[in-house]
BAVEXBA-529788 format. One line per 4 residues: number of its first residue (from 0); their letters; for each residue x, y, z of C-alpha. Coordinates in steps of 0.2 Angstrom, whole numbers. Layout:
NUM	a	X:Y:Z  ...
END
This chain:
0	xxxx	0:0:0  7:16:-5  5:28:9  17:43:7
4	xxxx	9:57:-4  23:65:-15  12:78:-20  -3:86:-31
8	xxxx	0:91:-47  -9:99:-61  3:100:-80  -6:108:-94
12	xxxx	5:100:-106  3:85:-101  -17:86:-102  -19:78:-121
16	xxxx	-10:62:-115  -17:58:-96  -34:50:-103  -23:37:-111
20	xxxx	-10:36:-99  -24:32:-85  -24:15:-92  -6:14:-92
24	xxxx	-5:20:-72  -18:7:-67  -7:-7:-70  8:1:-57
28	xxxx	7:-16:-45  7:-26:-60  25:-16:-68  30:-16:-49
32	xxxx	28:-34:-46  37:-37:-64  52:-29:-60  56:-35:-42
36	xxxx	54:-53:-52  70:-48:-64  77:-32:-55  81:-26:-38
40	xxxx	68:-21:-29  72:-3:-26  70:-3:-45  50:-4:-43
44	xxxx	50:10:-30  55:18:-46  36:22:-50  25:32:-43
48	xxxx	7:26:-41  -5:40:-48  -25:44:-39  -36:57:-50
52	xxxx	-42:72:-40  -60:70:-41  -64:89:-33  -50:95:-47
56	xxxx	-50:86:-64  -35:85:-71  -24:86:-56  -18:70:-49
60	xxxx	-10:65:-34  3:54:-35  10:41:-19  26:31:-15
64	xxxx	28:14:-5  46:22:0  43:32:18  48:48:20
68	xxxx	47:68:14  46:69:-4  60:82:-12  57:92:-27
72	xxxx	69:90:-40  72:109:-43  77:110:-25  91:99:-27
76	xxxx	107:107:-29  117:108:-45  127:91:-41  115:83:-34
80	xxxx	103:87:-49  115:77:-62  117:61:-47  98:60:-48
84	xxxx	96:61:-67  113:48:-70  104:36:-59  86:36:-67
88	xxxx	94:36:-83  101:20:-77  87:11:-69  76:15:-86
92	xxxx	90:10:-95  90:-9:-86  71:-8:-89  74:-7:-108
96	xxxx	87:-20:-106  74:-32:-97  61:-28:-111  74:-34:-125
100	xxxx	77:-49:-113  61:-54:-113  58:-52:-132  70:-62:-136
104	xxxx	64:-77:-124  47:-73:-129  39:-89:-135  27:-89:-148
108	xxxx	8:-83:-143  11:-79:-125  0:-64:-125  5:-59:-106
112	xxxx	22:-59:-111  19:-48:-127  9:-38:-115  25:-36:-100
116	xxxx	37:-33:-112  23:-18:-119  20:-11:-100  39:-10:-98
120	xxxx	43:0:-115  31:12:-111  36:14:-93  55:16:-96
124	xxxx	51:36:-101  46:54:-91  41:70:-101  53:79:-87
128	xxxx	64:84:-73  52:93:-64  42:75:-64  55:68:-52
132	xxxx	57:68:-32  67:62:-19  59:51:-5  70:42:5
136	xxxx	85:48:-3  79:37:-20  71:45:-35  53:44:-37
140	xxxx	45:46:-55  28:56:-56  19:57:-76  29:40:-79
144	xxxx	26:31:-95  22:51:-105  32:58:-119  43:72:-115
148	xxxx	35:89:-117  40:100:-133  50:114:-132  40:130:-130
152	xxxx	23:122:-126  14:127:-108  20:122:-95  35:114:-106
156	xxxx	52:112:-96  69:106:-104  72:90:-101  90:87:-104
160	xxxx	103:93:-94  116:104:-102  134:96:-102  147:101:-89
164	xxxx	164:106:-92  177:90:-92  187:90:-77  207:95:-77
168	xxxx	213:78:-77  202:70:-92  213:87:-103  228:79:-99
172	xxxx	223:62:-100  236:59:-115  250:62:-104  246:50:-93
176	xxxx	243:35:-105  260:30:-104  262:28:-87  245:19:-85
180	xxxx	251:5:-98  269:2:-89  257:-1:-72  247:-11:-82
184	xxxx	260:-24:-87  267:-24:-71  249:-31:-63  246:-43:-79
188	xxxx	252:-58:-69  243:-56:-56  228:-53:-65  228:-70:-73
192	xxxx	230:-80:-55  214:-68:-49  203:-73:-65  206:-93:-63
196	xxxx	201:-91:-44  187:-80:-49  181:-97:-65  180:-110:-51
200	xxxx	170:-98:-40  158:-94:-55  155:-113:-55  153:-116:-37
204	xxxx	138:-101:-37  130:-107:-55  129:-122:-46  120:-118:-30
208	xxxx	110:-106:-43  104:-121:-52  98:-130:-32  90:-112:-28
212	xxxx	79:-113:-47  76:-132:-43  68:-129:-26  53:-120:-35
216	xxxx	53:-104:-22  50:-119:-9  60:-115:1  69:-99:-5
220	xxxx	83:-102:10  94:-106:-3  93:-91:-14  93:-81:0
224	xxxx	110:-89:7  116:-84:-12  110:-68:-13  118:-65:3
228	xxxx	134:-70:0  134:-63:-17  134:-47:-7  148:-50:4
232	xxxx	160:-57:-10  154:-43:-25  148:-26:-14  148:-17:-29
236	xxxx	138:-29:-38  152:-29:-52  155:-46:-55  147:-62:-58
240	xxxx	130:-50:-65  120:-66:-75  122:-77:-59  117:-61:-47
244	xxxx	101:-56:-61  96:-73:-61  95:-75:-43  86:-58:-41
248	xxxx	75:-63:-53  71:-79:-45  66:-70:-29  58:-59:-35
252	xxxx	45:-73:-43  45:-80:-26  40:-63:-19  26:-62:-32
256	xxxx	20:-79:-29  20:-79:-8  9:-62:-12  -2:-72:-25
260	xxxx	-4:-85:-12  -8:-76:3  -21:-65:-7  -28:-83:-13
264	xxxx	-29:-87:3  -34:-69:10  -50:-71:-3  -54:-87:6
268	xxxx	-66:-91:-8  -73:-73:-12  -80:-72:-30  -77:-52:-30
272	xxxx	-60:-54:-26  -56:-68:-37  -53:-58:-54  -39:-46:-47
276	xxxx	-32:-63:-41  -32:-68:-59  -27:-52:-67  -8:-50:-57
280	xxxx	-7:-69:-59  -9:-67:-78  7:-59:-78  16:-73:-72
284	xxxx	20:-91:-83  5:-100:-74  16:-117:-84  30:-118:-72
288	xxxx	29:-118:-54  22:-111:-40  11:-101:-49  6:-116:-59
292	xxxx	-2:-125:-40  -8:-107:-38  -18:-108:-57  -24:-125:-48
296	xxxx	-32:-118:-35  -42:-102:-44  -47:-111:-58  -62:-123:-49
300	xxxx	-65:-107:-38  -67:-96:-52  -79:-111:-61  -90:-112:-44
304	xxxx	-91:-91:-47  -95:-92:-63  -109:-106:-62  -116:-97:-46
308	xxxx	-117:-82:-56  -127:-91:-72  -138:-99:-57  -142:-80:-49
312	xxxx	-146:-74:-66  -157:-87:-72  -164:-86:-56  -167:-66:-58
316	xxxx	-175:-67:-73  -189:-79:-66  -203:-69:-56  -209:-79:-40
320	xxxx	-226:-82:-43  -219:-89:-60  -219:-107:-52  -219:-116:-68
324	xxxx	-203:-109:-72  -196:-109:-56  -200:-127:-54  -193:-132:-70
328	xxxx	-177:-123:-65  -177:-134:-50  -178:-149:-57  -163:-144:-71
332	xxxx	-152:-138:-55  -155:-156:-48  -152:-167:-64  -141:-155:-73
336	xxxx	-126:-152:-59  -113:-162:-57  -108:-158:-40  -106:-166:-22
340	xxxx	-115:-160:-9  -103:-152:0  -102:-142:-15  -119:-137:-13
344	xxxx	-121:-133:2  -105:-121:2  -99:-102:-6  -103:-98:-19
348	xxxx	-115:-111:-24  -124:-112:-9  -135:-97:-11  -141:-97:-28
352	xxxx	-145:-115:-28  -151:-112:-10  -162:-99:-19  -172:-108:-33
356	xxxx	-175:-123:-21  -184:-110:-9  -194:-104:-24  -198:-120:-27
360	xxxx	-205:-125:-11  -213:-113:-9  -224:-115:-27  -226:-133:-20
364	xxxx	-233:-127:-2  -245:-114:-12  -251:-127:-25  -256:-141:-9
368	xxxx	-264:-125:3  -270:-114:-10  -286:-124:-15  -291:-128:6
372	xxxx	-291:-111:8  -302:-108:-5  -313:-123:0  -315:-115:18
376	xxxx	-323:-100:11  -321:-89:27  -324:-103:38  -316:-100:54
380	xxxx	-312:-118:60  -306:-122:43  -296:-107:43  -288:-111:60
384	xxxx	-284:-131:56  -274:-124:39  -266:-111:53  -261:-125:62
388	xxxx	-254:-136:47  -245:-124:41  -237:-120:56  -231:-137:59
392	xxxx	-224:-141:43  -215:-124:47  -208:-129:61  -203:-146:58
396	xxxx	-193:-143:45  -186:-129:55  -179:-145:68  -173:-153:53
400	xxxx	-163:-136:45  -156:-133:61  -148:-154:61  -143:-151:44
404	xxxx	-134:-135:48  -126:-143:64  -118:-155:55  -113:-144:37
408	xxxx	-101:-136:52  -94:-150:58  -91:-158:43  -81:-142:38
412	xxxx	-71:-138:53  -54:-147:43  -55:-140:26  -43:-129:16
416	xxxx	-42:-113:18  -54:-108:4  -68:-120:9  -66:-115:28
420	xxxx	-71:-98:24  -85:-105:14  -92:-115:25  -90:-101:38
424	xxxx	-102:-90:27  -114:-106:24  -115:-110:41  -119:-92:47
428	xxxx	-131:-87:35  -139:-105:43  -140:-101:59  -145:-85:56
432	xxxx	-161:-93:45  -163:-106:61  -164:-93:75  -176:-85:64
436	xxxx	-189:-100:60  -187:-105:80  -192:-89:87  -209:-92:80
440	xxxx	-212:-107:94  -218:-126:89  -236:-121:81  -232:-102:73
444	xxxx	-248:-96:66  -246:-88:47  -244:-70:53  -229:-74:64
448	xxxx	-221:-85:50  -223:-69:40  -210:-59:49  -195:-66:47
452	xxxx	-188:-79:35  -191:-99:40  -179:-111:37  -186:-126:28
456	xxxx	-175:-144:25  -182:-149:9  -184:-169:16  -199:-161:25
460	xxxx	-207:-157:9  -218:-171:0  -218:-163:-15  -201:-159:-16
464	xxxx	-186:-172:-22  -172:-157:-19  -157:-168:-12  -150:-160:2
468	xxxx	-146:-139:0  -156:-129:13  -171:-119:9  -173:-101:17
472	xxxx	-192:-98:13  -198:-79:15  -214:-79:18  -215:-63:12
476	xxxx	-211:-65:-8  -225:-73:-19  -234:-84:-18  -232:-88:0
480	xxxx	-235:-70:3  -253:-73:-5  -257:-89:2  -252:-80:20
484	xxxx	-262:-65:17  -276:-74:11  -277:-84:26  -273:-71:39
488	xxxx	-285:-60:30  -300:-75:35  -292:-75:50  -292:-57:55
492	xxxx	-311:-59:50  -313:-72:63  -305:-64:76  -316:-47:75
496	xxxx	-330:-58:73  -325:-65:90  -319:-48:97  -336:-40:91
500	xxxx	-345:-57:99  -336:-52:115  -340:-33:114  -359:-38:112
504	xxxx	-357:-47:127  -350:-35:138  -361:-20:129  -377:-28:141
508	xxxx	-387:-14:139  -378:1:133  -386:4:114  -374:16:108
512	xxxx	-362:3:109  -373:-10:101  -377:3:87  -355:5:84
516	xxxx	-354:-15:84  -369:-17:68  -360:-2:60  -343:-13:63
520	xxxx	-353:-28:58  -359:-18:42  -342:-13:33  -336:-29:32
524	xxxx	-347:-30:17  -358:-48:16  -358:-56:33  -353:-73:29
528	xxxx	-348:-87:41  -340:-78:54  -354:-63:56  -371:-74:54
532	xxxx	-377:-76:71  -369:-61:77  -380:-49:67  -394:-61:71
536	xxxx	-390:-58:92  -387:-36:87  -402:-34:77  -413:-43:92
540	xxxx	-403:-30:105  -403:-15:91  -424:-18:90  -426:-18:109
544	xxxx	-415:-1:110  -423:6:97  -440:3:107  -434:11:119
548	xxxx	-429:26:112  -445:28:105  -450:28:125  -437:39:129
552	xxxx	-441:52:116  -461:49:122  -458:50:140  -448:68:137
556	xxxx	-463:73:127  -477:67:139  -468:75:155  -480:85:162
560	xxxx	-495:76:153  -502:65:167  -511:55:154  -499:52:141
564	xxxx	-489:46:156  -503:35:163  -502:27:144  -484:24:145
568	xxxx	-485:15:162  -498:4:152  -488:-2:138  -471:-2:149
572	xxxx	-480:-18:156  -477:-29:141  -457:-24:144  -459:-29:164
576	xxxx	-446:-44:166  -434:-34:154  -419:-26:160  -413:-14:150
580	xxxx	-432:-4:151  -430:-4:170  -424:12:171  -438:22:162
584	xxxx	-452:10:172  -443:19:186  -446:35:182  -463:35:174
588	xxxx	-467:28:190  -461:44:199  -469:55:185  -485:46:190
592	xxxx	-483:49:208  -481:69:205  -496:68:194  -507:59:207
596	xxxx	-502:71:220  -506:85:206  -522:79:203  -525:78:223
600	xxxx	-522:98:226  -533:102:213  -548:92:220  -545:101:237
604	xxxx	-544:117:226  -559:115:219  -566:108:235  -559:126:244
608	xxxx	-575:137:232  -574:157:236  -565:153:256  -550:164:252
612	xxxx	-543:159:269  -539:140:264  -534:145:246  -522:154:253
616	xxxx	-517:140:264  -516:129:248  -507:142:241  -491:141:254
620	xxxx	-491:122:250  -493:124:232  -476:134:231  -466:121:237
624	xxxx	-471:111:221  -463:114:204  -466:107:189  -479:104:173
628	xxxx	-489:93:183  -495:108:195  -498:119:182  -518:115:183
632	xxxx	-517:119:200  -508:134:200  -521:142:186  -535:137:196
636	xxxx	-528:142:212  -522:159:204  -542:163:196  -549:161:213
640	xxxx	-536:169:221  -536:186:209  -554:186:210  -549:188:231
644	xxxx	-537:199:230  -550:212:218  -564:208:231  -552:214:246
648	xxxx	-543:228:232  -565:235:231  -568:231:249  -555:243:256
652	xxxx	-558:258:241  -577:258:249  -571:257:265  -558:270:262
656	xxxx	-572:279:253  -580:281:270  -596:296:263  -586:305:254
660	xxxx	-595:305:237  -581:308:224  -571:292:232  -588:282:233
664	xxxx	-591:286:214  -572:281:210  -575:265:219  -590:266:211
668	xxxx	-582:263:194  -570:252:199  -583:240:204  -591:245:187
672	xxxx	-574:237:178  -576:219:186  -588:206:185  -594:189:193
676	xxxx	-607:187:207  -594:187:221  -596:207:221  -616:206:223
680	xxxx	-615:212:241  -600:226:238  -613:234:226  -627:234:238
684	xxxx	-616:241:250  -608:255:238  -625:258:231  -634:262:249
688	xxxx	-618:272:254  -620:282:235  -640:286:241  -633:303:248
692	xxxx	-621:307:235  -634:308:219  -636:325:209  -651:332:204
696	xxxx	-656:335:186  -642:344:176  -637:348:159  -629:336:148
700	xxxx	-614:336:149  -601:327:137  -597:311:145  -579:307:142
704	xxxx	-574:292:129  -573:277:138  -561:267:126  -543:262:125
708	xxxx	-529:270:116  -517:255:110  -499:261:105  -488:247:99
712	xxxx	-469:248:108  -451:251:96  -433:241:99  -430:223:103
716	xxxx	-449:217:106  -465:216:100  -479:223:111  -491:236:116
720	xxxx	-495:252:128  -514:253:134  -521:267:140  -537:264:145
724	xxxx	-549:274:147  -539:286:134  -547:300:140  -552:308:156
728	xxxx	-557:323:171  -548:330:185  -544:313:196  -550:302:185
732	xxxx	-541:284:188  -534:278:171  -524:261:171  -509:258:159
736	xxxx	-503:241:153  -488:235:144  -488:220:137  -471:212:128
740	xxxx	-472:195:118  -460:181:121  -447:174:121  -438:195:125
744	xxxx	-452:195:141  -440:185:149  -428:198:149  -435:210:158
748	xxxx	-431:218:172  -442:234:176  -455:244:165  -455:263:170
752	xxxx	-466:277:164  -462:294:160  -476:306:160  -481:325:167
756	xxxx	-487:319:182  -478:303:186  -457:303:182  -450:288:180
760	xxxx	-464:277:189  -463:260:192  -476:246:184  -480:230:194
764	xxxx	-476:214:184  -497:207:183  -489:189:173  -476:186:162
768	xxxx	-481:195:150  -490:210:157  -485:227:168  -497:238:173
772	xxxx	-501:253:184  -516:264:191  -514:282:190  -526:297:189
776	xxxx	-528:312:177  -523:329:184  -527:344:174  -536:358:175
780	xxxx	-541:361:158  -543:350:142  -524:344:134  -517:330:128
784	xxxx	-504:321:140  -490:312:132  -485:295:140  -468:286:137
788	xxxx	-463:270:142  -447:260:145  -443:242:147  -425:236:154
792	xxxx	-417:221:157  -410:215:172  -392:223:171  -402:242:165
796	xxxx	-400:240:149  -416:247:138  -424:233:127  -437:242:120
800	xxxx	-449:257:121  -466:267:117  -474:281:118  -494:286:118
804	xxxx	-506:301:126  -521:302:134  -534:316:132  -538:328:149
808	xxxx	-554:335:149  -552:346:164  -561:347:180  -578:341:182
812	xx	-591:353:184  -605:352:197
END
């Protein structure tokens, strides 16, 4: 993993050719891993690995596997500048070497060698300097594999360096040619015992070369032990370069192939990561070993992939409720593969076979319940016995998933390293499926099978010939999803048929919760099994309450009205061992009571005559009675008892008349204004006592008008003022009435009149709908007197108003 950032960089220039170099730079671990297998390894740290700059495009940031702070390359000093540039001119120099290496060991179609040898040209070039940096003290390439930039173009820089001068001693190198070839004759002999020592040691490593290369990389202790001593005999790494290449190479190959190896095993199985797997080891010689054990491995994993895959799509393309297709898929998954069980039960076959077996099944559990549920027809027992059928199929082949998966692990415990992880994944996704069918106990109804997926062996399947993969049925993909709904839909019906059943008998007599029960009853459209002789039961109930609302709303009406209650006492008889009409039989009863002791006052009323004395008696008991039922009585009582209170009124004017004659003849005229026999003996009476009073013949005079003036009232009522008579002499009495229609007599507090000889007077309230006062004229010669009127309500506010007048004729003459 490349984990130091060099830096962020944005070239112009350079912009034309980074859509085809992106392809170029994708394959870094591949150029990485092909030059540690031929060149040293701090070769490969040649190359920077390039990541786009999504937030920026065209800027890229480029990363090194070397640790430490990058170094810009136009930072560097002068003489470090040409140390760096000799030295990457040699590393791209050995990769072009490798590339005409290869080509000519290339064998004939080896399309990934064609392809390295491509990779490696391409790579062996920079557009410039400034793409270099230092990290770790070792160059660093950034923009690898470009062409250099031209001259002059943006963002261009030059890419060769310009020549130095030639030091002192190469100008006087001539001079010292001659001395150089007399040391060189005088070492000659030496030389020559040097170079045989140096032949036998060049047999002795090519030897243990050839051990190293035949080991296979297994183990690689004795290339190592070569390498190693290579560096202690050659530091410079001058001498002995095909044997020290070789051996480089060849360790470099083991590198690749123990990374190969512990991605393979790293993978464990892993379908995803299987192809970057077989992408790096397509740049190896899969012919020759290791990598040829390693080809051995991917290839039945990549197989299994690829079947799995085909199954997962054939599988996709299949809707669920398609159970003719699915079953046929079934059946070609069971004849059709040629794989052990093991296989079948593991990654990556596992799931997909796993999933067209559930499919399967579960067309076969719809095809034997589908037609019993439609044969129950809303049935409740029905419904529950395919409840409880269902259930136990579901949980016994829950106990048998849950042995099958017990044992998958066990068996799995010692296998490789590949089928260990898939198993793993197997087993897991098994107990996950087992806890889940469990949870819903020994008999799960279909609504708690619903919630989770249910883990279903396929021995426990009649219809099912399925070997021995595990089925993971969801009940909530067709067509156990319908089948489930269907029943659960019956079985919701049956359960508000019992809750409503349950309702209607806790409701006893409360109708309003009958009435919400039918309504219930009635929007579950026809009534069916479940409903049938719970709307019988309601509508009995319903029938009886609405009977006695028709009472209730009778009784209301009849309050008051001794006989309509007397006739609801009779036909409350028919309902006496009924409970729910107790109540009402109660209270007509009292009403009864009330109007018996209604009608017993007014007997005694009646009984009492013209005795004012007892009426009055009655009248103190009468007050303590309220109520419609009294209102006879309280009429009666009142007629007899204004007729006393005007016989007592009369009495005292004549007494209070004494012999005075204008007082006798007002009392005179007062009597005049009331009827009835009862006043027979105050008219003797006033008439002896009037004997005296009697003028003798005189002129005619005009006698006053007798009638009333009637003035209706303005504001918020309707009513009337009365002025009677209208017209009058001096001391005449003259009465004035108000009268105000309901519901605004109610309201009213006062009635005060405004005239000349009476402000703000005061009427007495006669009834509910009357106010009334006696006044007397007072004038002394003919006028009109005007007369206003005001009604207010309890809190002073004026209600309404009128106005009228009365005609004075003066005093009376003689």
């Amino acid at each position: 993993m490349d984990t130091t950032r060099i830096a962020s960089l944005l070239y112009p220039a350079l912009e034309p050719q980074q859509t085809e170099a992106a392809g170029l730079w994708s394959h870094v671990d591949a150029l990485r891993m092909l030059v540690r297998r031929h060149l040293p390894p701090i070769t490969a740290s040649l190359f920077a690995r390039a990541r786009p700059v999504d937030e920026d495009p065209g800027r890229i940031a480029w990363y090194s596997d070397l640790a430490g702070e990058p170094i810009p390359f136009e930072v560097l000093p002068d003489s470090e500048r040409a140390q760096i540039l000799a030295l990457v001119s040699d590393r791209l120099a050995s990769l072009h070497r490798l590339a005409d290496q290869l080509e000519a060991s290339l064998d004939a179609g080896s399309a990934a060698e064609a392809s390295s040898i491509a990779l490696l040209r391409r790579a062996a070039r920079y557009p410039h300097p400034s793409c270099i940096y230092l990290v770790a003290g070792e160059p660093v390439l950034t923009y690898w594999g470009l062409e250099p930039t031209r001259p002059g173009g943006r963002g261009a820089k030059p890419i060769a360096e310009r020549a130095s001068e030639p030091p002192a001693w190469r100008r006087r190198l001539p001079l010292l040619l001659g001395a150089t070839v007399m040391l060189m004759l005088a070492v000659a002999l030496g030389l020559g015992a040097w170079h045989w020592q140096q032949q036998r040691l060049q047999v002795t490593l090519t030897a243990e070369l050839a051990a190293g290369l035949a080991a296979a990389c297994k183990p690689t202790a004795i290339l190592q032990a070569l390498q190693a001593r290579l560096a202690r005999i050659d530091p410079d790494g001058e001498r002995f370069p095909e044997i020290r290449f070789d051996t480089e190479r060849e360790l470099n190959r083991c590198t690749d192939a123990a990374e190969l190896e512990s991605l393979l095993s790293a993978a464990r199985g892993d379908c995803a990561a299987l192809p970057d797997i077989a992408d790096a080891l397509a740049y190896q010689d899969a012919s020759q070993p290791p990598f040829d054990a390693l080809q051995a491995r991917l290839s039945p994993l990549q197989a299994r992939c690829a079947l799995a895959e085909d199954l997962h799509a054939r599988r996709g393309a299949l809707d669920d409720e398609d159970c003719n297709g699915l079953l046929a898929l079934a059946q070609e998954v069971e004849a059709g593969l040629e794989l052990d069980a093991e296989d079948r039960t593991r990654y990556p076959l596992a799931e997909p076979i796993g999933a067209i077996a559930t499919a399967a099944a579960a067309c076969k559990i719809s095809a034997q319940l589908q037609p019993r549920v439609a044969q129950a027809n809303g049935d409740c027992n029905a419904l529950r016995v395919l409840q409880r059928e269902l259930g136990q199929h579901l949980a016994t082949s829950a106990s048998a998933s849950a042995s099958t998966s017990t044992s998958t692990d066990t068996s799995t415990d010692t296998s490789t390293d590949t089928s260990t992880d898939t198993s793993t994944n197997n087993s897991t996704d098994n107990s996950t499926d087992n806890s889940t069918g469990t949870s819903t106990g020994t008999t799960p109804n279909a609504k708690t099978a619903a919630k989770g997926d249910v883990t279903l062996h396929a021995s426990a399947l009649q219809a099912s010939t399925l070997p021995s993969p595990l089925i993971r049925l969801d009940p909530q993909r067709a067509p156990l999803a319908a089948l489930i709904a269907e029943i659960d839909a019956g079985l919701e019906r049956c359960a508000l048929a019992d809750h409503l059943t349950a309702r209607l008998a806790s409701a006893q007599g409360d109708c309003i919760e009958l009435a919400s029960l039918r309504e219930t009853v009635a929007r579950q459209g026809d009534a069916g099994p479940a409903f049938a002789g719970l709307i019988g039961r309601l509508d009995v109930a319903l029938g009886q309450c609405a009977a006695l609302n028709e009472l209730e709303t009778r009784f209301v009406q009849a309050q008051g009205d001794c006989p309509a209650v007397k006739n609801l006492s009779d036909e409350l008889e028919q309902w006496r061992d009924n409970l729910r009409f107790v109540d009402i039989r109660t209270r007509v009863k009292a009403e009864e009571a009330i109007c018996a002791q209604a009608s017993a006052l007014e007997q005694r009323i009646a009984a009492a005559g013209k005795d004012c004395g007892a009426l009055r008696v009655l009248a103190d008991e009468l007050s303590q009675e309220a109520g419609s039922p009294f209102a006879a009585a309280r009429q009666a009582l009142k007629a007899k008892l204004d007729r006393c209170a005007i016989r007592d009124r009369l009495t005292r004017l004549v007494d209070a008349a004494g012999s005075h004659c204008g007082r006798l003849k007002a009392a005179q005229r007062e009597i005049a204004r009331e009827s009835g026999a009862d006043l027979a003996p105050l008219r003797q009476r006033l008439s002896k006592a009037l004997e005296p009073c009697r003028p003798q013949p005189k002129p005619v005079v005009p006698k006053p008008p007798r009638g009333a003036g009637s003035y209706a009232l303005s504001g918020a009522c309707h009513g009337s003022l009365v002025i009677s008579p209208a017209g009058g002499y001096h001391r005449d009495p003259v009465r004035h009435i108000v009268s105000i229609a309901p519901p605004v007599n109610a309201r009213i507090g006062k009635v005060v009149s405004d005239n000349r000889g009476c402000r703000n007077c005061r009427l007495n309230k006669r009834n509910a709908t009357t106010w009334s006062v006696q006044l007397y004229y007072g004038c002394s010669g003919r006028g009109s007197v005007p007369i206003a009127y005001s009604a207010y309500d309890h809190s002073g506010k004026l209600i309404c108003s009128g106005k009228g007048e009365a005609r004075c004729l003066g005093r009376r003459r003689p």
